[in-house]
C-alpha positions in Angstrom: 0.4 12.8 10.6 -3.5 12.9 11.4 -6.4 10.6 10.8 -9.5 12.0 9.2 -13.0 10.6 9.4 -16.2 11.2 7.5 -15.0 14.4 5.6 -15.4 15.3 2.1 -12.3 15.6 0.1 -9.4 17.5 0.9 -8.9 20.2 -1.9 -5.2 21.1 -3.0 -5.3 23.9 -5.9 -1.8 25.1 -7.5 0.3 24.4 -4.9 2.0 21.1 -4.1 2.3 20.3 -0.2 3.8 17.0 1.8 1.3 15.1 3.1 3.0 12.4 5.9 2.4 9.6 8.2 -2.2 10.3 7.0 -5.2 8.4 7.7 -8.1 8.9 5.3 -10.8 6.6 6.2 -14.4 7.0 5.1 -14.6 9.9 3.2 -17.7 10.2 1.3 -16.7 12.2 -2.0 -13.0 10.8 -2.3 -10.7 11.7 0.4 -8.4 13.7 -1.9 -8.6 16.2 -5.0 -4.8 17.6 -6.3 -5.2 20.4 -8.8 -1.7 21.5 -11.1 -0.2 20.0 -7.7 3.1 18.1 -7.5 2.3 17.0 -3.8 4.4 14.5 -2.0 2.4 11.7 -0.6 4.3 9.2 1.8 3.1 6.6 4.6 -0.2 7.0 4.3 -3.5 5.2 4.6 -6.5 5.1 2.5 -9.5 2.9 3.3 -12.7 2.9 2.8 -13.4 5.9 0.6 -16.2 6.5 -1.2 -16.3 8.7 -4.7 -19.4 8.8 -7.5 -17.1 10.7 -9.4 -13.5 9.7 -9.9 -10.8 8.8 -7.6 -12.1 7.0 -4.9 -9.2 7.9 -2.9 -7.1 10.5 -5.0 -8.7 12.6 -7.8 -5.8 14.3 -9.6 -6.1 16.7 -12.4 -3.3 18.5 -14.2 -1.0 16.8 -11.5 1.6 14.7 -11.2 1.9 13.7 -7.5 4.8 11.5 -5.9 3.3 8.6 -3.8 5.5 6.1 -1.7 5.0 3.7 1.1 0.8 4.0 0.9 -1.9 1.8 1.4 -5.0 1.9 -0.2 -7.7 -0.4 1.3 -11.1 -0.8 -0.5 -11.7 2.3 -2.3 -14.2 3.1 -4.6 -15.0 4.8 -7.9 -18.6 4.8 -9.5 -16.6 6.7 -12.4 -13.1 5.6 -12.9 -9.7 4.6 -10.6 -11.2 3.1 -7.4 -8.0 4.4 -5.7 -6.5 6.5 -8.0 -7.4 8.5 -11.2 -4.6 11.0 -13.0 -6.4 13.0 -15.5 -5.8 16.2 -17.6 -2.2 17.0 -19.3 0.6 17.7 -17.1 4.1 17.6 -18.5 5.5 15.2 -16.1 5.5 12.0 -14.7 3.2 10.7 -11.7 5.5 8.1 -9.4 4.2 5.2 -7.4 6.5 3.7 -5.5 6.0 0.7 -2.6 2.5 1.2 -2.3 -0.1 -1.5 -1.8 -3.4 -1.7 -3.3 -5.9 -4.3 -2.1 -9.9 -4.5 -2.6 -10.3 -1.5 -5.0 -13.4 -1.0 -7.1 -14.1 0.8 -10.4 -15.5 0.0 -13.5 -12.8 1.9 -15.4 -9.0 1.0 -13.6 -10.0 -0.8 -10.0 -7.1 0.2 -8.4 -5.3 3.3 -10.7 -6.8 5.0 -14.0 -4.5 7.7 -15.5 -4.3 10.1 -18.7 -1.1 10.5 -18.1 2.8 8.7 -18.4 3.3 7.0 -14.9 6.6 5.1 -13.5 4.9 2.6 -10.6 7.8 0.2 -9.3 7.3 -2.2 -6.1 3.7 -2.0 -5.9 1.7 -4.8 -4.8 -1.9 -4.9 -6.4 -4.1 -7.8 -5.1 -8.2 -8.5 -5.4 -9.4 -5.4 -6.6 -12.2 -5.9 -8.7 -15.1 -4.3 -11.0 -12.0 -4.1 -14.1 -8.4 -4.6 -14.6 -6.3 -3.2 -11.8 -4.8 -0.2 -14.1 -5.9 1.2 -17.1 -5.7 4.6 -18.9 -7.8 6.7 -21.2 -8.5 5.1 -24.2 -8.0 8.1 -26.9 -4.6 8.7 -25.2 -2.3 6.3 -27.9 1.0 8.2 -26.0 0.8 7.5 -22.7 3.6 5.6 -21.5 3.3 3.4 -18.0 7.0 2.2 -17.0 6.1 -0.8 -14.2 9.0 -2.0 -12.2 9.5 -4.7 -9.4 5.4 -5.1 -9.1 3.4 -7.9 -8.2 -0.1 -8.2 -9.1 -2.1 -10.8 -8.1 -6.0 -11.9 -8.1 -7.5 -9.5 -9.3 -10.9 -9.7 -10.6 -10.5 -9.1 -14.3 -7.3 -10.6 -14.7 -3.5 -9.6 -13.7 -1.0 -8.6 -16.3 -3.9 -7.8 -18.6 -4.7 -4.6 -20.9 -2.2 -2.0 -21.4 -0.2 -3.7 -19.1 0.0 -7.1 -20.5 3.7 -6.8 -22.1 5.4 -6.0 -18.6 4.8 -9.0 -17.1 7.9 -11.3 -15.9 10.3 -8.5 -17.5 11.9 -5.7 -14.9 11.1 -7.7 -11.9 7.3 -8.0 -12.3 5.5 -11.0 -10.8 2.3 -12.3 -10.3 2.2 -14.2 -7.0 0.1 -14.7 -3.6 1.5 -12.2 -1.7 0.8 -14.0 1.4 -1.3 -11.9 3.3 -0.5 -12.5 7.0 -4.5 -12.2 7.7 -6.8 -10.6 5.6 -9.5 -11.1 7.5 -8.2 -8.7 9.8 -7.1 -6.1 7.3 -3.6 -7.3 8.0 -1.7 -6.5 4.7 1.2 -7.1 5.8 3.0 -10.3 4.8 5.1 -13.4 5.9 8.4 -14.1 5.8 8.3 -16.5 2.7 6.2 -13.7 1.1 7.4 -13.7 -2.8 7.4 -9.5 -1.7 9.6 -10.1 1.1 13.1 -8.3 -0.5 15.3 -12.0 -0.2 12.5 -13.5 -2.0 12.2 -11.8 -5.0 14.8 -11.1 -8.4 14.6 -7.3 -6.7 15.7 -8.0 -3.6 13.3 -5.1 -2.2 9.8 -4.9 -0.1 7.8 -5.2 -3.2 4.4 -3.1 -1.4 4.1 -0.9 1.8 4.3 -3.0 4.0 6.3 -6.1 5.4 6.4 -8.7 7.9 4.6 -6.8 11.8 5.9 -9.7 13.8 7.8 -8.0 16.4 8.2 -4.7 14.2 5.9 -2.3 16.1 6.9 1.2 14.6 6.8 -0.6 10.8 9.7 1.0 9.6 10.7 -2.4 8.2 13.6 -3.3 10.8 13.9 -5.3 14.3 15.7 -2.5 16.5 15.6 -2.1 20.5 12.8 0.1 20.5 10.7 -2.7 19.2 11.7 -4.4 22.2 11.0 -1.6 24.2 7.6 -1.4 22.9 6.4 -4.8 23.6 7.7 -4.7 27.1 5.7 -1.5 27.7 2.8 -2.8 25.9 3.3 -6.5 28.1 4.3 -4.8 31.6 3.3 -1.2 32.2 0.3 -0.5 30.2 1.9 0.8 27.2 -0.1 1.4 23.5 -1.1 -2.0 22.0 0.4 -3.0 18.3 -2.0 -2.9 15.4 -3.0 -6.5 15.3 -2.5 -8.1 18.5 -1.1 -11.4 17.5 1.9 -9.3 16.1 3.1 -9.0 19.9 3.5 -13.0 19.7 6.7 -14.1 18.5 7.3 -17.0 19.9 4.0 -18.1 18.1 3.0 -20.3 21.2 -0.2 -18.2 20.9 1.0 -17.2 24.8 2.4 -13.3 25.5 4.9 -13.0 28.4 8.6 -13.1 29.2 9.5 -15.6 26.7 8.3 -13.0 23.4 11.0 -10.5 24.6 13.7 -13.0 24.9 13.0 -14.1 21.7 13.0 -10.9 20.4 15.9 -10.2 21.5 17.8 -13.4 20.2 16.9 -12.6 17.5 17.7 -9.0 17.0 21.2 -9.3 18.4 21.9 -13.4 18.7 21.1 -14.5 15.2 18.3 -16.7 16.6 15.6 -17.2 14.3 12.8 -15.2 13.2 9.5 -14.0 14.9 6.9 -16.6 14.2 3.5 -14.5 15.2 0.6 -17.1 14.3 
């Protein structure tokens, strides 16, 4: 993984490379550009970028990339797809899976525009704005967007609206506060009684990328040892910090000592009851 600043985009041409674990924050002419590329695009982050062309974030043309467990955080497109535009004619299908898209702008697809079939399922689209959330090119009467386990919710222009409005309540598809756990922060990920937290839903998945960071420090979705072994360092020999700090409070006493481990603990391996970060 890396984190990359200020940059203009990152050009992929004919080849279709793994791209793991990113940060792409800032970038001035959209942070990516896939050409006849199949790339592989998993755990990463994408905030902030800028494009007057399209694809605030991802600009994809004759490509059909795979895209799991991303974030992408107020994007913009002065053209089309404030996070994502798909255009040209490839033979395949793009797939968008567990990705969260929050605060995108275009005035043509806020969040995703694409010319081209696409299978998203467990995606979480909230408060993007300038259009409706996903759209595709008009003179395109074939293309065929399968939507899954999705939840999509206050958005500016509506939610289950356009070319998507016959997929709502069917296949798992919601439209719901996703219960934020502080947006204020940027903290996208969500509480327990999220309506994308997996018991919560008719899925029973992690509808989005991410899911609850109280007392899971490496957010790979579970409670293990090492997250224990994380906040002790963190709390008693000057290890890394979490994220957000209030995640290292799971006792939810608004306090961080002795009493966050044991309750970590308890809860990991004495069914004691869940982290309650404030």
């Amino acid at each position: 993984g890396l984190t990359i600043h200020y940059m203009q985009r990152v050009y992929i041409f004919s080849s279709s490379p793994k791209f793991e674990n990113c940060h792409f924050i800032d970038a001035f002419a959209g942070a990516m550009y896939l050409n006849n590329s199949k790339a592989i695009i998993r755990n990463c982050v994408f905030q902030n970028n800028y494009t007057s062309v399209r694809g605030g974030a991802i600009d994809g043309y004759n490509s059909t990339p795979t895209i799991e467990d991303c974030l992408f955080i107020g994007n913009h497109s002065n053209s089309a797809g404030g996070a994502i535009s798909i255009s040209g004619i490839p033979d395949d299908t793009i797939s968008i899976r567990n990705c969260t898209f929050v605060n995108n702008s275009s005035a043509d697809g806020s969040a995703i525009r694409t010319y081209r079939d696409a299978s998203m399922e467990g995606c979480l689209f909230a408060y993007n704005t300038g259009s409706e959330a996903i759209t595709i090119v008009e003179d395109v009467e074939a293309i065929v967007l399968t939507i899954s386990c999705t939840n999509i919710f206050g958005n500016e222009m509506g939610d289950w609206v356009g070319v998507i409005s016959d997929q709502e309540n069917i296949n798992g598809n919601l439209s719901s506060d996703p219960l934020f756990r502080n947006v204020g922060q940027d903290n996208y990920h969500i509480e327990f009684d999220s309506p994308c937290f997996p018991p919560n839903n008719g899925c029973e998945i992690l509808i989005g990328a991410l899911g609850n960071d109280c007392g899971d420090y490496d957010n790979d979705r579970r409670w293990t040892i090492l997250d224990v072994i994380f906040l002790i360092n963190y709390k008693y020999k000057d290890g890394p910090a979490p994220q957000f700090i209030d995640s290292a409070d799971p006792t939810g006493d608004n306090f961080s000592n002795i009493l966050d481990i044991v309750y970590l603990i308890n809860f990991i391996y004495k069914d004691g009851p869940a982290p309650n970060c404030p």
